[in-house]
GULUM-409009 format. One record per atom (N, C-alpha, C): x, y, z; residue number from 1; atom name. Coordinates in steps of 0.001 Angstrom, whole numbers, plus 500000, padded with zeros to 6 digits. Example, Ala and Ser with C-alpha at 12.3 -4.5 7.8 and 13.67 -1.06 7.14 Angstrom:
// residues 2
ATOM / 513190 / 494310 / 507800 / 1 / N
ATOM / 512300 / 495500 / 507800 / 1 / CA
ATOM / 513200 / 496700 / 507800 / 1 / C
ATOM / 512850 / 497750 / 507080 / 2 / N
ATOM / 513670 / 498940 / 507140 / 2 / CA
ATOM / 512900 / 500030 / 507870 / 2 / C
END
This chain:
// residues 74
ATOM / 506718 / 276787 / 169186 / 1 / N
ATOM / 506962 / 275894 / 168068 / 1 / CA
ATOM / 505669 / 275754 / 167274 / 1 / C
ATOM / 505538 / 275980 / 166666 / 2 / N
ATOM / 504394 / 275792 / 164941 / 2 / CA
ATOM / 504271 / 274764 / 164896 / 2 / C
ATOM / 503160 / 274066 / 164619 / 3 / N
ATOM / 503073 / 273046 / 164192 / 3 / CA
ATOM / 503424 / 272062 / 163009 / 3 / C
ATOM / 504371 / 272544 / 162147 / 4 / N
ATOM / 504827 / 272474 / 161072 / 4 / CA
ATOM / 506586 / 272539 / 161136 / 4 / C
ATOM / 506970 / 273134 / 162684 / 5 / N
ATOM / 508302 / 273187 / 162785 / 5 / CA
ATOM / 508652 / 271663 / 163599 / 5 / C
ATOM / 507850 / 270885 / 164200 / 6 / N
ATOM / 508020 / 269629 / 164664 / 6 / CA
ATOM / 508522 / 268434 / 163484 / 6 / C
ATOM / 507681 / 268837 / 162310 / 7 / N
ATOM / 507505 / 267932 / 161440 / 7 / CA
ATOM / 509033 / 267479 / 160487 / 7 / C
ATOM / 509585 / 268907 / 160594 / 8 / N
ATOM / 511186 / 268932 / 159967 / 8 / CA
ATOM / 511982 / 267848 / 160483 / 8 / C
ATOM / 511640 / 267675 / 161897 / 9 / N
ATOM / 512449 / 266983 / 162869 / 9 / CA
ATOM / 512173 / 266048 / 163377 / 9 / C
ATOM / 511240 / 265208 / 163546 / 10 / N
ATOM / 511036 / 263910 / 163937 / 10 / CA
ATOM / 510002 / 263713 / 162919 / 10 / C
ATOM / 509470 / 262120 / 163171 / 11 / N
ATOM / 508069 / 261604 / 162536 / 11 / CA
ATOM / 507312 / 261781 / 163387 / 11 / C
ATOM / 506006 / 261247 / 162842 / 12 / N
ATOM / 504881 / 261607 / 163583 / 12 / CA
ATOM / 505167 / 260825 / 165102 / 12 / C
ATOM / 505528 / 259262 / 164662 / 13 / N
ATOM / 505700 / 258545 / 165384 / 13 / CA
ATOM / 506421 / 258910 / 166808 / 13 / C
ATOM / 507686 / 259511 / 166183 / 14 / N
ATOM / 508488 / 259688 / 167348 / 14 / CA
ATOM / 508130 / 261254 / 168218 / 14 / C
ATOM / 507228 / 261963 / 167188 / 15 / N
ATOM / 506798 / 263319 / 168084 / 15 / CA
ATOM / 505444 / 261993 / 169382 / 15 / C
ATOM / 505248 / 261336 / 168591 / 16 / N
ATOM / 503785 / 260908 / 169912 / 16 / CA
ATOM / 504933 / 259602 / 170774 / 16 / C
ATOM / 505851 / 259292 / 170450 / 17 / N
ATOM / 506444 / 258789 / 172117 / 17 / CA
ATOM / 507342 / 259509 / 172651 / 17 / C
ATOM / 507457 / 260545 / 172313 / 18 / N
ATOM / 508114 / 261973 / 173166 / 18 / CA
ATOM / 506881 / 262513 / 174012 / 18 / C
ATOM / 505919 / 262905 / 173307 / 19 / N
ATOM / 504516 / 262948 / 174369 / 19 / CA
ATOM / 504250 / 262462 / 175236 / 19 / C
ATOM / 504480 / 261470 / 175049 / 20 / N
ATOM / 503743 / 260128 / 176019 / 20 / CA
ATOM / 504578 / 259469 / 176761 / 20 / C
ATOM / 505926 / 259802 / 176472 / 21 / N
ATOM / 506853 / 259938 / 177662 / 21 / CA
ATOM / 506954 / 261306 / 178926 / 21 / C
ATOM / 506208 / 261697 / 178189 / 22 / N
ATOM / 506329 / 263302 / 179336 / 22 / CA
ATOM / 504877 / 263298 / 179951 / 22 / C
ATOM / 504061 / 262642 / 179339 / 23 / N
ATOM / 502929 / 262249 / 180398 / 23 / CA
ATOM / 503079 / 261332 / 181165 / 23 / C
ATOM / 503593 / 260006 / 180770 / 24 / N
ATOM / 503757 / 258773 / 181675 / 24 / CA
ATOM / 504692 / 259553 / 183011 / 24 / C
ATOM / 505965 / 260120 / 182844 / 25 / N
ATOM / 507065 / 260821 / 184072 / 25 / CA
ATOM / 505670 / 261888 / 184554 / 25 / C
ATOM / 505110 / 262363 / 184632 / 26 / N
ATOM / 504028 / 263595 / 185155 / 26 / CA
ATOM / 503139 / 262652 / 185712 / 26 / C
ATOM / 502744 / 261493 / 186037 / 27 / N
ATOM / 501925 / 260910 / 186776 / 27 / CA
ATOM / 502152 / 260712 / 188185 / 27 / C
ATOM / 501365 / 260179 / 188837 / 28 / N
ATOM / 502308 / 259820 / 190241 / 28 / CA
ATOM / 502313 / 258384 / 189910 / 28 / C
ATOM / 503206 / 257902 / 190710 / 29 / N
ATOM / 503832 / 256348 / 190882 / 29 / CA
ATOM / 503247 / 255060 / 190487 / 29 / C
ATOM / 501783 / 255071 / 191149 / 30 / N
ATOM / 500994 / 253831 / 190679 / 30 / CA
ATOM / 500321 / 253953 / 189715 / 30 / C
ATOM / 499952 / 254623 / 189337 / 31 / N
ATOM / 499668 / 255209 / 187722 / 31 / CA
ATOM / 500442 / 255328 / 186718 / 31 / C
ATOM / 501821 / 255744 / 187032 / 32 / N
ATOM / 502624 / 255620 / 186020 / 32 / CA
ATOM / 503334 / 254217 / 185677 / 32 / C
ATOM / 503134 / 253837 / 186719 / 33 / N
ATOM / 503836 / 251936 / 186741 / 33 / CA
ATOM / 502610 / 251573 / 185557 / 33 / C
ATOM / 501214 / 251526 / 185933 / 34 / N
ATOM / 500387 / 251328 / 185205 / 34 / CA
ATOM / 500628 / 251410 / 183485 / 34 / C
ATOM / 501104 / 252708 / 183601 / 35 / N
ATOM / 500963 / 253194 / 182341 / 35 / CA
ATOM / 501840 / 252728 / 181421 / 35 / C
ATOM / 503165 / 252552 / 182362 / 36 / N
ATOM / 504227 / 251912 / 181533 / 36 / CA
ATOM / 504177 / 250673 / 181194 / 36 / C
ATOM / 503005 / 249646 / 181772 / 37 / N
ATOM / 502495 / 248629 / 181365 / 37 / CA
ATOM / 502509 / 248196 / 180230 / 37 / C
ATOM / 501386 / 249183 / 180113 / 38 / N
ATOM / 500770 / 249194 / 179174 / 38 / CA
ATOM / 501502 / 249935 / 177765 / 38 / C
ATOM / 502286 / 250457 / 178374 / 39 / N
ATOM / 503039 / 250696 / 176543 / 39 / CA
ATOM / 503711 / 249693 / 176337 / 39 / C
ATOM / 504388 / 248622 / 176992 / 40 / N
ATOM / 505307 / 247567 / 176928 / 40 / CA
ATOM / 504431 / 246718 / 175262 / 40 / C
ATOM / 505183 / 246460 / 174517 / 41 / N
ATOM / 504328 / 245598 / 173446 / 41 / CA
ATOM / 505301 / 244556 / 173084 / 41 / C
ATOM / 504713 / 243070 / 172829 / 42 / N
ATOM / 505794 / 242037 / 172294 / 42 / CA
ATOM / 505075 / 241427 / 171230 / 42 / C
ATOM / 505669 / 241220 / 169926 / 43 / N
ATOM / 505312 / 240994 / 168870 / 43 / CA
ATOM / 504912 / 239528 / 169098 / 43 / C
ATOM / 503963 / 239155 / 168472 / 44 / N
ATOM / 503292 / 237402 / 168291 / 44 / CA
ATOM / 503122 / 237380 / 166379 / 44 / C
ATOM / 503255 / 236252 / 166209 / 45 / N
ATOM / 503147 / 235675 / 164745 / 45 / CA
ATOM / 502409 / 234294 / 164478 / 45 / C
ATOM / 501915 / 233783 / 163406 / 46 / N
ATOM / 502080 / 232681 / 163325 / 46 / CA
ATOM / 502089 / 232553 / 161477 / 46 / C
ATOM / 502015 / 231171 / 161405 / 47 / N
ATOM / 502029 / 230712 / 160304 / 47 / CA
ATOM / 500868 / 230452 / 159852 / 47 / C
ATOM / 499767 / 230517 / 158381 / 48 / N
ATOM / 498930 / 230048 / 157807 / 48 / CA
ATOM / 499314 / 229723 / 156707 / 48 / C
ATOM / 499076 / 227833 / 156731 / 49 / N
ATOM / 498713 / 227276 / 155813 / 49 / CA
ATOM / 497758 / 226743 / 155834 / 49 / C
ATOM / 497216 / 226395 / 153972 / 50 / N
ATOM / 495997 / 225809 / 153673 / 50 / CA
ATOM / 494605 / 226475 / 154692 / 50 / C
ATOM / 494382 / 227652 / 154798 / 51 / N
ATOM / 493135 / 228253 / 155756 / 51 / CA
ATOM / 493608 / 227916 / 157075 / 51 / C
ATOM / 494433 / 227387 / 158004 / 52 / N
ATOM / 494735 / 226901 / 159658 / 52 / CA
ATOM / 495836 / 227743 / 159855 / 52 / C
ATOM / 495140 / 227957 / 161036 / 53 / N
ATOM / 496768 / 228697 / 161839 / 53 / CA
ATOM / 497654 / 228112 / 161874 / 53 / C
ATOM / 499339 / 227962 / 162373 / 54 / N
ATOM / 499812 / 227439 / 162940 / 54 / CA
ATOM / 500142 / 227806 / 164587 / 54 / C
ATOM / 501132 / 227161 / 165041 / 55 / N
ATOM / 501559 / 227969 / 166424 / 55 / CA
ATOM / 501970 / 229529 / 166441 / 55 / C
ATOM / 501458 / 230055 / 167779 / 56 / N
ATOM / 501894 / 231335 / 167638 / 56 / CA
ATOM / 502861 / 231478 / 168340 / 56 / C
ATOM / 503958 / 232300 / 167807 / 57 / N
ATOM / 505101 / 232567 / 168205 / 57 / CA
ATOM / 505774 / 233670 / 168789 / 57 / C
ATOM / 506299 / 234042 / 169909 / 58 / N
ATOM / 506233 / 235194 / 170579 / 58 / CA
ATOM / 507638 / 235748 / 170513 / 58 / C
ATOM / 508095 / 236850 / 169841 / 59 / N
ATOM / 509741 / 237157 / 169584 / 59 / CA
ATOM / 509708 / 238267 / 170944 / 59 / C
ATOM / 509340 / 238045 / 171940 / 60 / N
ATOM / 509716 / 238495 / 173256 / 60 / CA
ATOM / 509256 / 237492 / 174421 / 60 / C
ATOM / 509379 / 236628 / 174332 / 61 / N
ATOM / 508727 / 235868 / 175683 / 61 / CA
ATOM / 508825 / 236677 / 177325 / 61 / C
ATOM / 509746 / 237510 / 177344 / 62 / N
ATOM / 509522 / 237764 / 178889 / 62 / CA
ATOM / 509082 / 238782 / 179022 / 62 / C
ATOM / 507848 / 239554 / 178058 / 63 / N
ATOM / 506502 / 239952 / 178346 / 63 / CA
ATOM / 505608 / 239595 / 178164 / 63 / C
ATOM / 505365 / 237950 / 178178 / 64 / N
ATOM / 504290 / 236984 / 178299 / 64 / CA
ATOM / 503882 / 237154 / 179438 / 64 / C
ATOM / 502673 / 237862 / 180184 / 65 / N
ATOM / 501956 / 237469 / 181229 / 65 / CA
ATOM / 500726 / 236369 / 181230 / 65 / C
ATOM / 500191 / 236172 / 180371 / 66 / N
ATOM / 499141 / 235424 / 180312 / 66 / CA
ATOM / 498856 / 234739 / 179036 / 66 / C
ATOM / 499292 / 233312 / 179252 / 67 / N
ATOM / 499201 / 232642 / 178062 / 67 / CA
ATOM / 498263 / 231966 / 177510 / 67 / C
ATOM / 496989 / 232191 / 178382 / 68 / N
ATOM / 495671 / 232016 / 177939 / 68 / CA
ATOM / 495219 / 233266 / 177288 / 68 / C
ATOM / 495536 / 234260 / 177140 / 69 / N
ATOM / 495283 / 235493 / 176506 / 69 / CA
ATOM / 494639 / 235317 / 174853 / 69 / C
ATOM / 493497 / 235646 / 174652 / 70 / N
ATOM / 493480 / 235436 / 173384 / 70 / CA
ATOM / 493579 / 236874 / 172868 / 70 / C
ATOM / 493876 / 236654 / 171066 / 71 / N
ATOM / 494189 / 237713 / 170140 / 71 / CA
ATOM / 492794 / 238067 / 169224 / 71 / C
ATOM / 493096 / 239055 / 168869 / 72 / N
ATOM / 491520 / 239060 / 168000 / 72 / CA
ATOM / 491348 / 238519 / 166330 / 72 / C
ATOM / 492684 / 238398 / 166341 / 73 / N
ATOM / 492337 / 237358 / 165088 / 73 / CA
ATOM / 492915 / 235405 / 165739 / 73 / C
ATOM / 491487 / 235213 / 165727 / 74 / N
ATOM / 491435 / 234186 / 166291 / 74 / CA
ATOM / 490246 / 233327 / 165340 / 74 / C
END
C-alpha cells in the first residue's frame, strides 16, 4: 500500500487508531491493560465568566479516577 493509497480511505485520524489498535493487541497483558489506559479520554469543561472559572464539568464521570487531578489550564 503507497502511502497515498491509505489517504482515499480513511482520515488521518482513523489511519492512527487503526495503528494503535494493532500495537496495543501485540503487547503482552500488563502492558497492554496499561496502554489501554491510557487511551481511555473523558471530556472536562467549564464555564468563564468575567476572567473566573466556573465548575468543571465532566461529560463522562466513570473515568474519573482522581479528582484532585489538576488540568493545565488552571
Amino acid at each position: 500500500m503507497s502511502a497515498a493509497t491509505w489517504r482515499s480511505t480513511f482520515t488521518f485520524n482513523k489511519y492512527s487508531q487503526i495503528t494503535a489498535a494493532a500495537v496495543r493487541k501485540s503487547l503482552k497483558e500488563t502492558q497492554r491493560l496499561a496502554a489501554e489506559k491510557r487511551g481511555l479520554t473523558a471530556l472536562r469543561y467549564q464555564v468563564w465568566e468575567n476572567g473566573k472559572g466556573g465548575e468543571q464539568i465532566t461529560l463522562d464521570p466513570t473515568q474519573e479516577s482522581d479528582p484532585k487531578k489538576k488540568t493545565a489550564a488552571v
